[in-house]
C-alpha distance (Angstrom), angle and dihedral (degrees) to the residues before:
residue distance angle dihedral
X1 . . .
X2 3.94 . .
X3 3.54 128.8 .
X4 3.58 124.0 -112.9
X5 3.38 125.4 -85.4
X6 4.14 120.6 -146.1
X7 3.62 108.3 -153.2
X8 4.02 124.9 -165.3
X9 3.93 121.4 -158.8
X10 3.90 125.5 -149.1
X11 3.10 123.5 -158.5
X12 3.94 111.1 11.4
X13 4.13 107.9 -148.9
X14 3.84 131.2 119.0
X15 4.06 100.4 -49.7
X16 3.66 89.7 56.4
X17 3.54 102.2 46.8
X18 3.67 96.9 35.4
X19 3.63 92.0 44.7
X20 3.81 127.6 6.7
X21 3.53 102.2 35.0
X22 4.12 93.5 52.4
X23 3.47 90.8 48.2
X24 3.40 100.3 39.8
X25 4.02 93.4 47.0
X26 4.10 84.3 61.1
X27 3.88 92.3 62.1
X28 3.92 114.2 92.6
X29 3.70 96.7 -161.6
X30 3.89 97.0 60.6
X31 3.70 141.2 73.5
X32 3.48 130.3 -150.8
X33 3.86 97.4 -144.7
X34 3.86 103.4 159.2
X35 4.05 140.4 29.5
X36 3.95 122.3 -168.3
X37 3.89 124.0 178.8
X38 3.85 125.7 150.0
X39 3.79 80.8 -125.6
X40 4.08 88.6 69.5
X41 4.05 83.5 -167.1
X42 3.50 91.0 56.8
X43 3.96 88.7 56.8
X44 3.70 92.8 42.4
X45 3.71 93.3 50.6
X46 4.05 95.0 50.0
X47 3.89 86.1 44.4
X48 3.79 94.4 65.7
X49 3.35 96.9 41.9
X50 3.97 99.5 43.6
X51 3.69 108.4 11.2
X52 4.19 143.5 88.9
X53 2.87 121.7 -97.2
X54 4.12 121.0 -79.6
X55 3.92 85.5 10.2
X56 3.61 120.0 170.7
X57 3.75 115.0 -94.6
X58 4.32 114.0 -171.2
X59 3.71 142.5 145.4
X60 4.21 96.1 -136.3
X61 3.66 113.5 74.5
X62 3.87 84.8 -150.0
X63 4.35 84.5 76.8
X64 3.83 83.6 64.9
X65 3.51 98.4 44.7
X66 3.83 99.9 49.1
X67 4.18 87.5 56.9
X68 3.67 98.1 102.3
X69 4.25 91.8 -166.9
X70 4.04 85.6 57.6
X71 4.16 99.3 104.3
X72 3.90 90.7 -177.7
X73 3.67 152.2 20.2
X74 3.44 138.7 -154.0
X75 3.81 119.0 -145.0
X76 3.63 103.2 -150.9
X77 3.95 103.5 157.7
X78 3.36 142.6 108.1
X79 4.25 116.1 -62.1
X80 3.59 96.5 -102.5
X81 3.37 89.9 62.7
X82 3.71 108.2 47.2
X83 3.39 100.7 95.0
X84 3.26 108.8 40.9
X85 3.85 100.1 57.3
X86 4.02 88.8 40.2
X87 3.42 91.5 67.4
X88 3.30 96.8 42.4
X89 3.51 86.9 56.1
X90 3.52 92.4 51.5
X91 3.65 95.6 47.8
X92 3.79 82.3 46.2
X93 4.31 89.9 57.7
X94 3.58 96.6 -110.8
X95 3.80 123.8 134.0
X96 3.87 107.4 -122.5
X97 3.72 138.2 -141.6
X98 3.85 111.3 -175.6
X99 4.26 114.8 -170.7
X100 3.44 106.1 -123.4
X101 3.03 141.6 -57.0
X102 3.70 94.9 54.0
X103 3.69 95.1 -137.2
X104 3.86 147.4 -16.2
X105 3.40 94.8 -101.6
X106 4.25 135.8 29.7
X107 4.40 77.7 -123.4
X108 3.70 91.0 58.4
X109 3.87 92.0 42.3
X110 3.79 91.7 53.1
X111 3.94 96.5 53.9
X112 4.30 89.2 47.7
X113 4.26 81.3 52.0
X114 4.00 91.9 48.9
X115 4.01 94.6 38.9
X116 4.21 94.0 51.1
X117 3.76 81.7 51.3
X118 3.68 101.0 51.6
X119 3.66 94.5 34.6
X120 3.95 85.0 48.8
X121 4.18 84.8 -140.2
X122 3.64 118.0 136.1
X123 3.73 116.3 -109.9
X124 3.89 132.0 -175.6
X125 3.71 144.2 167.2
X126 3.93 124.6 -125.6
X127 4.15 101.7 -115.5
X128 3.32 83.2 154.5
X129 3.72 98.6 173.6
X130 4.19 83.1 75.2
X131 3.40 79.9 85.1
X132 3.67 110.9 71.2
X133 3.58 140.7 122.2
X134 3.90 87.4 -125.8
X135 4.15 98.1 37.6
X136 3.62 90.0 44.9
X137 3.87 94.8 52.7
X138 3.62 91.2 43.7
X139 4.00 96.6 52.1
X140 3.96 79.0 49.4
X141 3.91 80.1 54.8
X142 3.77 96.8 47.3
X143 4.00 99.8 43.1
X144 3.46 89.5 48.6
X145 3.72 90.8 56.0
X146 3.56 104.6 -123.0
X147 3.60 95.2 142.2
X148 4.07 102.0 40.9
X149 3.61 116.7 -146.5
X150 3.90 114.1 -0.3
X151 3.83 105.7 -148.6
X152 3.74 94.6 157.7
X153 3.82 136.4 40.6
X154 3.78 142.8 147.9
X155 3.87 126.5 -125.7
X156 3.93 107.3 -151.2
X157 4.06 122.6 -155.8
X158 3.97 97.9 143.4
X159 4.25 114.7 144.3
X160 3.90 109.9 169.9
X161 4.05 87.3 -141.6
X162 3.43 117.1 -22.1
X163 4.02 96.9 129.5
X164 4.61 103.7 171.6
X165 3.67 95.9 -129.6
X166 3.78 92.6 -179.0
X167 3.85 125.7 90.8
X168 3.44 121.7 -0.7
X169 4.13 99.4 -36.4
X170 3.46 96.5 121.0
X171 3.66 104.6 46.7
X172 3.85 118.9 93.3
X173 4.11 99.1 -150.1
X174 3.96 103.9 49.2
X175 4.35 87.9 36.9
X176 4.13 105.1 32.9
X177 3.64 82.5 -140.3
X178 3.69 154.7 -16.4
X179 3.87 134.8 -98.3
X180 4.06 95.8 -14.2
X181 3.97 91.5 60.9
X182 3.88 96.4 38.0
X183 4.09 108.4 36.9
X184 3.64 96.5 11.2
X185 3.21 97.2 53.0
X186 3.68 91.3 60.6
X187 3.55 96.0 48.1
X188 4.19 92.3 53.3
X189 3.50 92.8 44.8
X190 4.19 85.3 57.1
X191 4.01 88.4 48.4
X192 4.31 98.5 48.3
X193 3.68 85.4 45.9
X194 3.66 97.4 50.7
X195 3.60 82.8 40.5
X196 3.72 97.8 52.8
X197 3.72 77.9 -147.6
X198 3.76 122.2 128.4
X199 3.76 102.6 158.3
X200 3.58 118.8 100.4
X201 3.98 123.7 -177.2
X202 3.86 102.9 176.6
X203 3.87 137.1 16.4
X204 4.04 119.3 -163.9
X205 3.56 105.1 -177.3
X206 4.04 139.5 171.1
X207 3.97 136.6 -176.8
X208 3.67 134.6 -171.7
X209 3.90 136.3 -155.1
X210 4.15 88.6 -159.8
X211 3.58 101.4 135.5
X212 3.61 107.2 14.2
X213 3.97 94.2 92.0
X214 4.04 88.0 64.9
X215 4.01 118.4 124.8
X216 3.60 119.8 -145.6
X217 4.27 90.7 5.3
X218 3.51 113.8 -176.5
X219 3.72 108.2 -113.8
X220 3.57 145.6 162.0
X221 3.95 92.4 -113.2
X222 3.56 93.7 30.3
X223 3.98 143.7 -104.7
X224 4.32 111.8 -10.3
X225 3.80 118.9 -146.1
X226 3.63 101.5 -119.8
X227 3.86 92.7 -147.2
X228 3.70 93.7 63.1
X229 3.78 96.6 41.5
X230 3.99 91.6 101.1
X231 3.94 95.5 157.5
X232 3.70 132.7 77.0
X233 3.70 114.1 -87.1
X234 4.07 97.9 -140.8
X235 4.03 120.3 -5.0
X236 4.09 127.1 -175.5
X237 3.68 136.3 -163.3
X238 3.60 142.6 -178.7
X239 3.81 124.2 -147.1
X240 3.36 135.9 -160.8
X241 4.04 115.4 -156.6
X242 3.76 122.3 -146.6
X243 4.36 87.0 -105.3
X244 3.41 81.8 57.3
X245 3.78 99.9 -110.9
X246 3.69 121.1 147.0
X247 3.59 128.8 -130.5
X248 4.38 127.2 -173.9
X249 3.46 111.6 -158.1
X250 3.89 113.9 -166.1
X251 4.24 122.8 -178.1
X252 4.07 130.3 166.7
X253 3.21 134.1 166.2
X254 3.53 91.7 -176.0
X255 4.22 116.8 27.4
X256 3.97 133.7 148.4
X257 3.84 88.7 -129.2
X258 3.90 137.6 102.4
X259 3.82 98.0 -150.9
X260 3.43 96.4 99.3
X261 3.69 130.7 176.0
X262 3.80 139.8 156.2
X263 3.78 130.2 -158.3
X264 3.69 93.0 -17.7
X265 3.63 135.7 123.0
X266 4.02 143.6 -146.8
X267 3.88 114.4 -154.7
X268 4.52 123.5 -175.1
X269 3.83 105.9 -156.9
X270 3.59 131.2 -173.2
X271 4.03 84.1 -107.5
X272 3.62 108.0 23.6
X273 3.11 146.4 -18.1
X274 3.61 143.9 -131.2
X275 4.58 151.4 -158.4
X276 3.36 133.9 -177.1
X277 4.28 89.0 -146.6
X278 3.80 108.3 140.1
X279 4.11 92.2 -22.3
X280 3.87 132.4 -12.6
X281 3.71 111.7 -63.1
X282 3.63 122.2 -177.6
X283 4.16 122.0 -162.1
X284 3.17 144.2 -167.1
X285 4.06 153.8 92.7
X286 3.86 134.6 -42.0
X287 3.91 136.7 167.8
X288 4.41 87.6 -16.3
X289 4.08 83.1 -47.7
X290 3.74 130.6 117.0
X291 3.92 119.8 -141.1
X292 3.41 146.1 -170.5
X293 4.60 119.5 -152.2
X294 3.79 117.8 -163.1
X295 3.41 97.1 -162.2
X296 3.84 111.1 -140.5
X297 4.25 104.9 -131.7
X298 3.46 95.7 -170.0
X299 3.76 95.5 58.4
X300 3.75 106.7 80.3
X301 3.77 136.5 -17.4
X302 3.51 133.0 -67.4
X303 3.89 123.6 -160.2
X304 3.78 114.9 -72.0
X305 4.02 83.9 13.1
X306 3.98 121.3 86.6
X307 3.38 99.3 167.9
X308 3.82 107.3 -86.6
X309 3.89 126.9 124.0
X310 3.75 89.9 -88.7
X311 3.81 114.9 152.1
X312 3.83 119.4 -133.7
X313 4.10 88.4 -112.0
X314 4.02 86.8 45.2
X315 3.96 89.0 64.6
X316 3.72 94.6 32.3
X317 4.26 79.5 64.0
X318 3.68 92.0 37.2
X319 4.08 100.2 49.8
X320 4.57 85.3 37.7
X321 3.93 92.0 57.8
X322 3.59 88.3 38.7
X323 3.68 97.7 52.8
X324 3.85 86.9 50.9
X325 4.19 91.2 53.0
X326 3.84 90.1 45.8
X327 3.80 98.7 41.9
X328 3.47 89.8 -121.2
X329 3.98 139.1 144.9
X330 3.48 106.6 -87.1
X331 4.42 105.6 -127.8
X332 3.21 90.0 -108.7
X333 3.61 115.3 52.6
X334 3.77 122.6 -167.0
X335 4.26 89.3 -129.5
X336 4.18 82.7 65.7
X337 3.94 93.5 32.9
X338 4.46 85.3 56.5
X339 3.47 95.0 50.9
X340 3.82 88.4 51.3
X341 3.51 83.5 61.1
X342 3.76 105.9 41.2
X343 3.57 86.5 63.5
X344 3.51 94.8 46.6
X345 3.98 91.8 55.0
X346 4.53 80.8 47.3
X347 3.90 87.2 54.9
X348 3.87 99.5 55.3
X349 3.88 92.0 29.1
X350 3.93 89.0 61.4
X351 3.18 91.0 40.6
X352 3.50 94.4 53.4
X353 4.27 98.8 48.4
X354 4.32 92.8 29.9
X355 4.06 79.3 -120.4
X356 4.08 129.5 120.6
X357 4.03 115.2 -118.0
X358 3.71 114.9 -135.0
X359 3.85 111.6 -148.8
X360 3.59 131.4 -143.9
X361 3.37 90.5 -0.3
């Protein structure tokens, strides 16, 4: 049987109650011991509902930190922020899970990767969408070689007009950016990992501001103010990995299109292919015949998945806590979460000067 675990959450907004905290409250070998937000009601309401008895309720993450019986903290705040209180909370000797993306900028990113090392703490970064029936069954797909050599994919973060107009989306400072660093950074995580490629040579990127001045826009969330929308509203890029391989990387929030796609991925193989568009298809070519596999998800288990009416964020918490018993690498691993975000920083940076950015050159 495995210990218990005490758990403290900063910062106490959407992600955490629509994701950790559910997910979390499911596990039987955890506590939730301790709720920070700078809105203190916003802690004291997601204490009552998800937390021990007598936990500790604050506004500075520093409360949290200085609780030597906490074995792990959530960083659920605003981008800015991310790295700063995860390495505190490493340097404190808590176990850290950061939401994604791991930091504001690829700087910030680096100095969480170098701190987990030297604190010897595990550290990882919510890409939650790893966790799916249909990205776990398609890594199966890819490790197994099924597809060869993947030398071109497609990283897919499109919305038609679903702009978050809550929080702090919109603003530039507290986020580092718009649609690219929230949804597209989901989507490239996928592709790398499919991949098993974290090399990148060249980035070529470009953002636009095209709709994002709009009054009274439809959207899924309703109207934006214009004069707080300080991000892009859609962004591309293309990259060029060290093997040479190629991957496009598309995210909107807002986009006059109707080929839309979240967090999912299209990878060309040297033996098949495969997309995630409307179901998992895999392709490719047998006996001098091309064919296409939808590949039934509810038939049979994948790894992490046995079947039950897990959500993808309920095995994300299950498989973190467990990596944390075992004393093993968590699935995502903050060396694959920081290139994630070097080559988000390379998107917007050549988009910014209308140059290509060479990496670890």
């Amino acid at each position: 049987m495995s210990r218990k675990y005490r758990i403290g959450i900063i910062g106490c907004g959407g992600i955490a109650n629509g994701k950790h905290l559910p997910s979390l409250s499911k596990l039987s070998n955890v506590e939730l011991v301790a709720f920070c937000d700078i809105v203190q009601e916003s802690a004291a309401t997601a204490a009552a509902k998800y937390g021990i008895e007598g936990a500790l309720v604050c506004e500075d993450y520093r409360e949290v930190l200085q609780d030597a019986t906490i074995d792990i903290v959530h960083v659920l705040t605003p981008n800015i922020s991310h790295a700063e209180i995860s390495i505190a909370a490493l340097e404190a000797g808590k176990h850290v899970m950061c939401e994604k993306p791991m930091a504001k900028t690829a700087e910030d990113a680096k100095r969480m990767v170098e701190t987990a090392k030297r604190t010897g703490k595990k550290l990882t970064i919510g890409y939650n969408n790893r966790f799916r029936p249909d990205s776990q069954h398609l890594k199966n797909v890819c490790a197994d070689g099924e597809l060869g050599h993947i030398y071109f994919a497609k990283a897919h973060a499109i919305r038609r007009r679903a702009v978050p107009t809550w929080g702090v989306f919109l603003d530039e400072e507290k986020q580092g950016g718009g649609p690219l660093i929230d949804i597209g950074t989901h989507a490239l995580d996928l592709t790398l990992w499919m991949m098993d490629n974290y090399k990148p040579k060249v980035v070529l990127g470009t953002s636009y501001h095209e709709l994002s001045h709009k009054e009274n826009a439809a959207n899924a969330w309703g109207p934006w103010d214009p004069s707080k929308f300080t991000v892009e509203d859609s962004a591309f890029g293309m990259i060029v990995m060290e093997n040479g391989a190629t991957i496009i990387l598309e995210s909107s929030w807002a986009l006059n299109t109707l080929e839309v796609d979240e967090a999912k991925c299209s990878l060309s193989g040297t033996e098949g292919g495969a997309d995630m568009k409307g179901g998992l298809r895999i392709n490719g070519e047998k006996h001098s015949r091309l064919y296409t596999t939808e590949v039934d998800l509810k038939a049979g288990g994948v790894a992490f998945y046995d079947g039950k009416s897990e959500s993808a964020a309920d095995v994300e918490m299950r498989t973190w806590i467990n990596a944390i018993d075992q004393d093993i690498d968590p699935v995502v691993t903050p060396e694959q979460a920081y290139v994630v975000s070097q080559i988000l920083e390379a998107i917007y940076e050549s988009a910014r000067t209308g140059k290509a950015v060479y990496l670890n050159q």
